[in-house]
DOLOTOR-496406 format. One line per 4 residues: number of its first residue (from 0); for each residue x, y, z of N, C-alpha, C. Coordinates in pm, 1 decimal, m for minus. Each point is the difference from the previous one (the first is absolute). Example, Ala and Ser with C-alpha at 12.3 -4.5 7.8 and 13.67 -1.06 7.14 Angstrom:
<pts>
0	1319.0 m569.0 780.0 m89.0 119.0 0.0 90.0 120.0 0.0; m35.0 105.0 m72.0 82.0 119.0 6.0 m77.0 109.0 73.0
</pts>
This chain:
<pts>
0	1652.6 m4924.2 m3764.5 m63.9 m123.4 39.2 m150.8 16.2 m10.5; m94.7 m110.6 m59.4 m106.6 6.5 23.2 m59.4 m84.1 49.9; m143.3 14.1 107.4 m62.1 m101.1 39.0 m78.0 m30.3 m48.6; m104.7 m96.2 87.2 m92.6 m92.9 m127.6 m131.1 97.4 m30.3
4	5.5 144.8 72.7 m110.7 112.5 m13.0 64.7 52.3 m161.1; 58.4 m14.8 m31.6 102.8 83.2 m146.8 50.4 123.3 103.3; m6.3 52.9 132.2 79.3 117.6 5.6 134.4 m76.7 19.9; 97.2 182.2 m34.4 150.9 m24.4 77.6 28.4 18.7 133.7
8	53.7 m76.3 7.3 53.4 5.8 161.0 140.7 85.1 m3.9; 44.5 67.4 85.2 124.0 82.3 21.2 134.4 m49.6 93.4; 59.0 m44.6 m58.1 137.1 m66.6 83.1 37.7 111.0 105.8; 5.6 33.3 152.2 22.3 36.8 56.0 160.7 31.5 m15.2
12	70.9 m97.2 m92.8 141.5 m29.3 0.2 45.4 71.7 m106.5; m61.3 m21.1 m77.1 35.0 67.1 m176.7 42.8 116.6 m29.5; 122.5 m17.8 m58.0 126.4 140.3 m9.6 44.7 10.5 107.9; 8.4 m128.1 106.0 81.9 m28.0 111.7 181.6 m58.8 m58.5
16	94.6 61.0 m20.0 162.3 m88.4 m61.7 m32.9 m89.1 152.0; 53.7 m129.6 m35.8 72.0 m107.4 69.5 101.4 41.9 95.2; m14.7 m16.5 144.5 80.9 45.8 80.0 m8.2 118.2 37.0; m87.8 63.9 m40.7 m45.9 139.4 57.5 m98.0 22.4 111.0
20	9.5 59.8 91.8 m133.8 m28.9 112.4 m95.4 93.5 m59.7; m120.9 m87.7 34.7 m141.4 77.1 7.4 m40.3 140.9 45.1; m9.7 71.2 m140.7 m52.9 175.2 72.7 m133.4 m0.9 14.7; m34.7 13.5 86.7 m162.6 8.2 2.0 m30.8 165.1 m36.6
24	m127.9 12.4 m109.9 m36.8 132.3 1.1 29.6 101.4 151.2; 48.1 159.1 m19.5 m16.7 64.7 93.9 m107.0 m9.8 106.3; m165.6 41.3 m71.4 m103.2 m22.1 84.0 18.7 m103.3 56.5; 80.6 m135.8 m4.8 m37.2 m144.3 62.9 109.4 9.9 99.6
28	63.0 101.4 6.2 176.7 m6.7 86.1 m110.4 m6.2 170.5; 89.2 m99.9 46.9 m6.6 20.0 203.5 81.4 14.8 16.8; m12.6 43.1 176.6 74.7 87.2 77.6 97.0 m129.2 21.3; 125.1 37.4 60.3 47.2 m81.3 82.3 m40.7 m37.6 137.9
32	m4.4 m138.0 m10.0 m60.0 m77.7 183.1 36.4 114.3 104.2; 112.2 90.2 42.9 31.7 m31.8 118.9 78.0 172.4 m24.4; m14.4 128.5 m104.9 23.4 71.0 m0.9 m2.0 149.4 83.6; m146.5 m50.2 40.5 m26.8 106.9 115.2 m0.2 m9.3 106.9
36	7.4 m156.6 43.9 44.1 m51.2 154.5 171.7 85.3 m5.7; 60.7 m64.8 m89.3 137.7 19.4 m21.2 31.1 157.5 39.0; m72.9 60.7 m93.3 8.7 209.9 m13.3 m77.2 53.0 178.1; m66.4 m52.2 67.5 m39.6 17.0 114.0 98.0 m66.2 83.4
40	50.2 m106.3 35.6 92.6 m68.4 30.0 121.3 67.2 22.9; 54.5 95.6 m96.8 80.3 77.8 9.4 22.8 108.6 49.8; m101.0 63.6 m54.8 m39.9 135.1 49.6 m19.7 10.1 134.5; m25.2 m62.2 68.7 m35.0 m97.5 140.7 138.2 15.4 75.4
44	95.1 m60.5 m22.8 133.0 m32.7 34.0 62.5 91.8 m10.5; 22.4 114.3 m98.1 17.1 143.2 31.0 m24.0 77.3 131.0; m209.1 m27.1 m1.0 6.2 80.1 95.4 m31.5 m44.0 134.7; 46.3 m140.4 41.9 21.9 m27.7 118.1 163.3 m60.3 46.9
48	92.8 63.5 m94.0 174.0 0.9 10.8 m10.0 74.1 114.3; m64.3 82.4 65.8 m8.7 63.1 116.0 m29.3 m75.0 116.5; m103.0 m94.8 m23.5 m16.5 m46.1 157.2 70.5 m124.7 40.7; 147.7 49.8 17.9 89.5 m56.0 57.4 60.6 m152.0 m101.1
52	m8.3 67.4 m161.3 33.4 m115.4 m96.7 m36.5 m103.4 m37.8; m55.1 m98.2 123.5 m74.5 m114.0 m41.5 m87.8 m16.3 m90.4; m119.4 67.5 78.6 m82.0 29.0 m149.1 m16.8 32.6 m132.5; 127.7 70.1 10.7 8.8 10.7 m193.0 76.4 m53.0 m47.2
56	102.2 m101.0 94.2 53.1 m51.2 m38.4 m35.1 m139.5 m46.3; m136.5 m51.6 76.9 m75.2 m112.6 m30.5 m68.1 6.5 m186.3; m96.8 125.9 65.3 m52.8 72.6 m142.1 73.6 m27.1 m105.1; 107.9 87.6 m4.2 113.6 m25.5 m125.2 34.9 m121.8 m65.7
60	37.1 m83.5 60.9 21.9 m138.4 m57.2 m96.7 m147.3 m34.9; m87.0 98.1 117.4 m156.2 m83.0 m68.9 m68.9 50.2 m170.5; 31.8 150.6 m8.7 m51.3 43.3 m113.6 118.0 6.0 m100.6; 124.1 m50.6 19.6 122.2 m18.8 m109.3 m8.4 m145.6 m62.1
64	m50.4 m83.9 125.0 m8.6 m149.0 m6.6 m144.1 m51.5 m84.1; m71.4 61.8 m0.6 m129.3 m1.0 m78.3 12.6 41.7 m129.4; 77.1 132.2 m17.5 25.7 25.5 m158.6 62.9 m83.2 m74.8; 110.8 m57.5 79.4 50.2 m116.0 m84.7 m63.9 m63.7 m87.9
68	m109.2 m107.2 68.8 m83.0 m72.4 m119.3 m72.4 103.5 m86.3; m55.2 80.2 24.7 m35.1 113.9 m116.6 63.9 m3.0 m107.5; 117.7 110.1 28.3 81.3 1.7 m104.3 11.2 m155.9 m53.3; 73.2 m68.4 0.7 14.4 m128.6 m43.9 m141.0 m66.1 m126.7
72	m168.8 98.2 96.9 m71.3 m55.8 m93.3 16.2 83.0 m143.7; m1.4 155.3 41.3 m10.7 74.3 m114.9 116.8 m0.7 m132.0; 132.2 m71.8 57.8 83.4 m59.2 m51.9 m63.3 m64.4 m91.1; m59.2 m124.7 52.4 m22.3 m96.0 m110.4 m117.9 21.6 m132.3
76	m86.3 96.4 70.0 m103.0 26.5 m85.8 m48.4 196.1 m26.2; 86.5 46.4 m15.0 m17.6 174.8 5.9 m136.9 34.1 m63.7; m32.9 m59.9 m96.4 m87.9 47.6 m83.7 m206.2 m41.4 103.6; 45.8 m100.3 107.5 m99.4 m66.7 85.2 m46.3 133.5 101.8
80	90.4 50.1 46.1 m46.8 105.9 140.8 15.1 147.6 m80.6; m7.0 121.4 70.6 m58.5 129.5 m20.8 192.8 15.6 44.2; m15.5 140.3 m32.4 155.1 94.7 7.5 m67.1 30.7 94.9; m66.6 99.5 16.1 m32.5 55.7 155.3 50.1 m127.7 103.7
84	m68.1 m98.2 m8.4 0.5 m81.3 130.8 184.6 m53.2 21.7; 46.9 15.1 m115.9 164.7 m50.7 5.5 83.9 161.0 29.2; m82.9 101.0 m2.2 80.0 137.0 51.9 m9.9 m1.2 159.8; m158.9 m43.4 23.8 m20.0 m1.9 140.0 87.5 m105.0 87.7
88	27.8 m140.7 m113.7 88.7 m103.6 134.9 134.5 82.1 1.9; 58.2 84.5 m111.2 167.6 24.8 m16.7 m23.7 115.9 129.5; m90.7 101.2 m11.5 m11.0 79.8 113.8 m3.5 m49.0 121.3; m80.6 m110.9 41.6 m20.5 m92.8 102.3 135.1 m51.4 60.5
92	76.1 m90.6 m56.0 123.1 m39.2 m0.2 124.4 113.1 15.8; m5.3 125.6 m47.7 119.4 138.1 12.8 m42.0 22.0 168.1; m153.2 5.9 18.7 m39.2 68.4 112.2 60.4 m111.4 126.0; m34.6 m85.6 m25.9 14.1 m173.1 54.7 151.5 4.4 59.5
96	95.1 50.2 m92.2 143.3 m26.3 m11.4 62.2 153.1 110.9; m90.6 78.0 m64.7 36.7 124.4 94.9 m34.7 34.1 149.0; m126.8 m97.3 36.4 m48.2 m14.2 133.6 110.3 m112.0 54.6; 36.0 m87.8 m39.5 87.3 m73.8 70.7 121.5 70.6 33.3
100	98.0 71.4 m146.7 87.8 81.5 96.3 4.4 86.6 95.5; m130.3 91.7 m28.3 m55.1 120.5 107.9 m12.8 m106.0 159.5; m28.9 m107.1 m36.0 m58.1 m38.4 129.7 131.9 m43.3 94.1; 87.1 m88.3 m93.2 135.9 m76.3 71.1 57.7 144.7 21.7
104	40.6 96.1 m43.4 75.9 108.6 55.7 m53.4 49.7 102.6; m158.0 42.0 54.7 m96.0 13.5 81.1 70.7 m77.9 146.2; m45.1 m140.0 m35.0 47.4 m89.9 94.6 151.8 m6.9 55.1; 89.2 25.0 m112.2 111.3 m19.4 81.5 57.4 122.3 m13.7
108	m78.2 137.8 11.0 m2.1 113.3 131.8 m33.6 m5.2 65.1; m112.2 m31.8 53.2 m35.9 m90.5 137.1 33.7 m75.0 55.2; 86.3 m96.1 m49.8 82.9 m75.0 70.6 130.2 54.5 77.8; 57.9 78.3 m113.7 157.0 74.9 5.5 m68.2 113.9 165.4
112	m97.2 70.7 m7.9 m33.2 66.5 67.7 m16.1 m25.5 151.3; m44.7 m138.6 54.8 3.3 4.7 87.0 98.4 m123.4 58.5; 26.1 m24.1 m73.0 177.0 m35.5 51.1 80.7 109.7 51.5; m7.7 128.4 m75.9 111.7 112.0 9.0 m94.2 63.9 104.0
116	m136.5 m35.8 22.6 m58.2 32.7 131.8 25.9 m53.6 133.6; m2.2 m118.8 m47.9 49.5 m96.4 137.5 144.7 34.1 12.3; 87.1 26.6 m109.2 135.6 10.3 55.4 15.2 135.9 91.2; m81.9 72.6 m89.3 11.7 162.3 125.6 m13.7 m32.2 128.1
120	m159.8 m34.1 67.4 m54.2 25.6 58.3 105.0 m134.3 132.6; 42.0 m127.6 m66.1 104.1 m31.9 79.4 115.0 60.3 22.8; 40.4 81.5 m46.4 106.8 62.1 26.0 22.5 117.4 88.6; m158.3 26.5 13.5 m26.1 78.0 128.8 79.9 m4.8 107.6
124	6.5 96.6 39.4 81.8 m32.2 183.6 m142.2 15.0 114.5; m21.4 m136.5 64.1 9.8 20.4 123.9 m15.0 74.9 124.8; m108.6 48.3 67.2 m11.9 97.6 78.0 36.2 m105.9 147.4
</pts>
């Protein structure tokens, strides 16, 4: 294409096939929105499966529930965001998934526990 200077102008699109999504050069790749909230998020929920489950159990599904739209974006456009930042949400999301089970098993040993506490300690005899 030329303008009314005689230079060419460069189709941003050109040697784009029809129906193919947009690769943007490497140097031009971004991160994903919400990758390192997500990878902290997780990592998070791991290591508070200890204080009595809740907390990582909140963690966990807040940072599983966030990757969702991620993934979904890098879906549509791979060639738009960085690999690093789509290694960091898949890590984010494993960690995410693993703090929630660490945490519900957490919790309902604590639960199981002092039931089988209360059942002892009623079963006491009586002075």
């Amino acid at each position: 294409m030329e303008n009314n200077d005689g230079y060419q102008q460069q189709n941003p699109y050109q040697g784009q096939q029809q129906g193919q999504p947009y690769q943007q050069p490497p140097n031009m790749q971004q991160a994903l929105p919400n990758s390192t909230t997500v990878l902290v998020l997780g990592i998070l929920s791991i290591v508070f499966a200890m204080c009595y489950g809740v907390p990582g159990i909140i963690m966990g599904i807040i940072a599983v529930s966030i990757s969702g739209k991620d993934i979904r974006l890098y879906q549509e456009n791979p060639g738009v965001y960085t690999e690093s930042s789509h290694n960091n949400l898949k890590a984010g999301r494993i960690c995410g998934i693993i703090g929630i089970c660490c945490s519900a098993l957490f919790l309902l040993f604590i639960i199981f526990y002092f039931i089988f506490v209360g059942a002892m300690i009623s079963s006491l005899p009586l002075h």
